[in-house]
N, C-alpha and C positions, 0 to 999 in steps of 0.2 A: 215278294220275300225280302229283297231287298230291302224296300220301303220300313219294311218293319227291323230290320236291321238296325238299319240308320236312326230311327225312331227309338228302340230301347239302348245303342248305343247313347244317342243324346239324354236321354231318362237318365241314364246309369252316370255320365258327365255329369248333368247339372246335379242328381242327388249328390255326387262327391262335395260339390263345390258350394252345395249346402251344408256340406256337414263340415269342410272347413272354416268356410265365415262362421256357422254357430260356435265351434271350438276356438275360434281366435278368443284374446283376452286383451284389452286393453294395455297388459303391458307389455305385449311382443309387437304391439303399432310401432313404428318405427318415428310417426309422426305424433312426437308427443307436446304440441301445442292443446293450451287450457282448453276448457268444457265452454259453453257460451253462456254458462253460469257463473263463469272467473274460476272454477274451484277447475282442480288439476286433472289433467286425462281421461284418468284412473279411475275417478269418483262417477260415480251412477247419477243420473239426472234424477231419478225419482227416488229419494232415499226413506219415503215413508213405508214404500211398500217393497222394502230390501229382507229378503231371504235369507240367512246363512247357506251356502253350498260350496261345494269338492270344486275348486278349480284344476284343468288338468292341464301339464305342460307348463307351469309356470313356472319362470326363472327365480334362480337361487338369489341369485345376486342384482339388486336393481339400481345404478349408480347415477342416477338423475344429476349427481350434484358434479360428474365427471371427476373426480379426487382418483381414481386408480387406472393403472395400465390396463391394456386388455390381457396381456400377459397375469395380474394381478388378479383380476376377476376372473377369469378362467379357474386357477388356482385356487380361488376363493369357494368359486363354485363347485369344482371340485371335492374341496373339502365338504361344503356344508350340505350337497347331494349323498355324501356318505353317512353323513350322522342322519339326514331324514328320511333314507332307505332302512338304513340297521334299527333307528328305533320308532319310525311310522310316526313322528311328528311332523307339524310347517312349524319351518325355519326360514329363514330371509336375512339376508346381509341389504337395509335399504339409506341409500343417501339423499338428499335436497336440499337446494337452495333456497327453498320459501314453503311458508306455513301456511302462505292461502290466510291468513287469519285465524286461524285454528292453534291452540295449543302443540307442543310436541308431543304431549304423550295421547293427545283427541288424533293426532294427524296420523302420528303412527300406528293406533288400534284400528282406525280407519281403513289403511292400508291391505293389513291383515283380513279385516272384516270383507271388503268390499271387493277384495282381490281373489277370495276362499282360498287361504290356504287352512284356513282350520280342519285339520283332520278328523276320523273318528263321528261319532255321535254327537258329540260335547261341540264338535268344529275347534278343539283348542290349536296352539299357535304360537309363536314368540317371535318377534325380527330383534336385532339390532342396530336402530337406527341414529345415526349423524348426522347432524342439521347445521347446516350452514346459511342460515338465515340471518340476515345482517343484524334482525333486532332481536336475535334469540341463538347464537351461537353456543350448541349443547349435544349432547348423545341419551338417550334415553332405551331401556332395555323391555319394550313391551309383549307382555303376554295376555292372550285372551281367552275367555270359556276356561276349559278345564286346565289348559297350563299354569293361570292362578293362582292355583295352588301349589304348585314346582316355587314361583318366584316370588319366595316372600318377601318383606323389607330387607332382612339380614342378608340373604343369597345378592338379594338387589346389588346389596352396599359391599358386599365381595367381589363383585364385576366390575363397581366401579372400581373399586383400588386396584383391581386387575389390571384394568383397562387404560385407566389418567396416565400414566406415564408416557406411554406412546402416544396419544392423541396428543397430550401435549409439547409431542418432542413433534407432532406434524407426521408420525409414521403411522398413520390410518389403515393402512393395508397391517400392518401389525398388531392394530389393537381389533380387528376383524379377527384375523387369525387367534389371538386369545380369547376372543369372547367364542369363538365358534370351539376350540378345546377348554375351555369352561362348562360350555353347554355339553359335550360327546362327555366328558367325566360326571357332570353330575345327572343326567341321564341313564350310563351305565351304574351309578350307582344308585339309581331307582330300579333302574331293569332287576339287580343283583340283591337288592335287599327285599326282603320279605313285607309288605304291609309298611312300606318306605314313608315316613311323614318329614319333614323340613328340619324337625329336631335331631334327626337319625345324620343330618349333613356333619361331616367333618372338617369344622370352618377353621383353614389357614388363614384368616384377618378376621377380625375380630376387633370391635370400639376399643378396647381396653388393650390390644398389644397391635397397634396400629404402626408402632416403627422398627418391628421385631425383623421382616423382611425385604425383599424387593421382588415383588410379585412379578414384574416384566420378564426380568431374567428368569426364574424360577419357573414361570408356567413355561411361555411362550421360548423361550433358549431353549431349553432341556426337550420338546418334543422336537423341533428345529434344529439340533444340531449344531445351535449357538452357544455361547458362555462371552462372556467378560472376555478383550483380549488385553492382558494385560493387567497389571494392580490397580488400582484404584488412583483417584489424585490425591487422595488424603497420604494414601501409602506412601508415597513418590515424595509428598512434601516433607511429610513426617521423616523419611530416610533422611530426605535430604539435609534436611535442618541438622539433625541428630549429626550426621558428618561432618557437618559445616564447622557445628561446635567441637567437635573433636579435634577436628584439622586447626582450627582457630585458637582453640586452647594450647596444640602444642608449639605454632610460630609463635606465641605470645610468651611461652614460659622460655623459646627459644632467645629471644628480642632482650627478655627481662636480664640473662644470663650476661648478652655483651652491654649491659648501660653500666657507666661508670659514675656517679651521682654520689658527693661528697657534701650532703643537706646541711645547715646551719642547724646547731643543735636544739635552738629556741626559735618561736618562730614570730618573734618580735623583731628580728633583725631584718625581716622582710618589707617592716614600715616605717616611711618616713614620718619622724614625728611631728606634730603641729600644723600638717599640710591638709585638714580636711578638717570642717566643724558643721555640726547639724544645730541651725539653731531654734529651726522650726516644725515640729513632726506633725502639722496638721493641712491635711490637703483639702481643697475647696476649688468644687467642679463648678462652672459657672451652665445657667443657663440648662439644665439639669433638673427632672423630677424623678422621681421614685415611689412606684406605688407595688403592691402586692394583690395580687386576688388569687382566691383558694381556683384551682385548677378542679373544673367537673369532672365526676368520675361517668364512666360509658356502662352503659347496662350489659350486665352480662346476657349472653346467648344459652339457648337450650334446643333440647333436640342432639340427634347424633351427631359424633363429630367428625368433619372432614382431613384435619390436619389443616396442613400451606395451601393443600387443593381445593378446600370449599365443600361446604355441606353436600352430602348427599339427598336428593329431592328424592319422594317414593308419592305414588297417588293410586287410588284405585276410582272405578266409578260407571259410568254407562255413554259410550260413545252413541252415534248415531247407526252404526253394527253392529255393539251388542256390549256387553262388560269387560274388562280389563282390569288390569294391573299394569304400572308404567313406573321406574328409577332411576334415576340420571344427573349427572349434573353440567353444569356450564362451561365454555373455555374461552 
């Protein structure tokens, strides 16, 4: 009796301990050294006979490229485990150091793809991804399957203007946090509207009023608890100047009061006569050429416009996990 004890004791052990290695997922490996194919972790060896499927357990936040605290990621995850509980999409805050050769917006569907976070039937999906790859330093916003249709060009190019200001000030945990309440607003405003298409979005940036606000403060301050401390530096100069002249004008009308200045009433009495003669008014540069060429003009650009910050890039197309959509631009 014993014997058989001990026997479906061990049964019932190893069946556990099958069923956790089948549920591990490549990105909760701790050891994330490359594939013995060069390509990263993550990436499946046989990619011709790749599946879409429901991954379970996987983390929100995947910061390969190390850029935030664990206090930061915690946070992060945090957040963006609420928006993919409340509205049943994958979501992914994903960072790295290298593209493996792979394009960003190929590397980032991949990720998506080969990681299952595609939910639903469709398997759709979105990450926002930060690359810090020395020959491609950029962030790009990809969606896969049925998310595609959520992130068209225009939405694209509203995250970016969302987003550029903090990445480029280097506060990346910041510009996470607004792409991640970019995403919970315009989800709830799918959830809320009836028969929701991209046209129905109510777009604050917009090609044509591109310097109306400042998206950072506005999205990201106002849910956070932040604002501007303080006026602005235009403010502060503008004051200042404005006083400067005011104060300066009235020591100088002060000044003008005490001068006691008795001028000569013609002001030929200020020259000595016959003490200067011009007898030659022509100048000759030696050793000296002069030429002229018309200056080329530069071909104008087309396409949307980025502003100081730089085009925004949009692509769609068929990864080696399936189709996408990918927006982003460089820094």
């Amino acid at each position: 009796m014993k014997k058989m004890i001990c026997l479906l004791f061990s049964a019932a052990l190893l069946f556990t301990l099958c069923i956790v290695v089948f549920a591990d997922t490549p990105l909760l490996n701790p050891d994330k050294s490359d594939n013995e194919n060069g390509m990263p972790y993550w990436y499946p060896l046989d990619t011709d006979g790749f599946e879409d499927f429901h991954g379970e357990d996987l983390p929100y936040v995947v910061d390969d490229a190390d850029i935030m605290t664990d206090a930061e990621e915690a946070q992060l995850s945090a957040k963006i485990e609420s928006i993919v509980r409340k509205y049943g999409i994958g979501y992914v805050a994903f960072t790295d150091d290298d593209l493996h050769g792979l394009s960003p917006e190929y590397y980032s569907s991949d990720f998506l793809h080969f990681n299952g976070y595609g939910t639903g039937d469709e398997y759709g999906a979105v990450t926002f991804f930060l690359c810090f790859d020395p020959g491609d330093r950029c962030w790009r916003t990809t969606a896969i399957n049925s998310c595609e249709d959520y992130f068209t060009e225009e939405i694209m190019y509203e995250i970016d203007e969302t987003v550029d200001s903090a990445i480029r000030s280097g506060d990346y945990y910041d510009a996470f946090m607004l792409h991640a309440n970019y995403v919970e607003d315009l989800f709830e405003e799918i959830a809320t509207t009836e028969n929701w298409t991209p046209e129905d979005h109510d777009f604050k940036y917009t090609y044509e009023d591109e310097d109306d606000y400042d998206p950072y403060y506005e999205n990201y301050g106002y849910r956070n608890g932040r604002s501007k401390e303080g006026p602005s530096a235009v403010t502060v100069v503008g004051a200042g100047l404005i006083v400067g002249l005011i104060g300066g004008g009235i020591r100088v009308a002060s000044l003008r009061k005490k001068m006691k200045i008795n001028p000569p009433r013609t002001a030929n009495n200020y020259l000595i006569h016959d003490s200067y003669f011009v007898r030659d008014r022509r100048c000759d540069y030696l050793y000296t050429t002069l030429t002229r060429h018309e200056k080329p003009r530069e071909p104008s650009s087309s396409g949307g416009g980025g502003g100081s910050h730089g085009g925004s890039s949009f692509s769609s197309g068929h990864s080696s996990g399936g189709s996408f959509s990918s927006g982003g631009r460089s820094f």
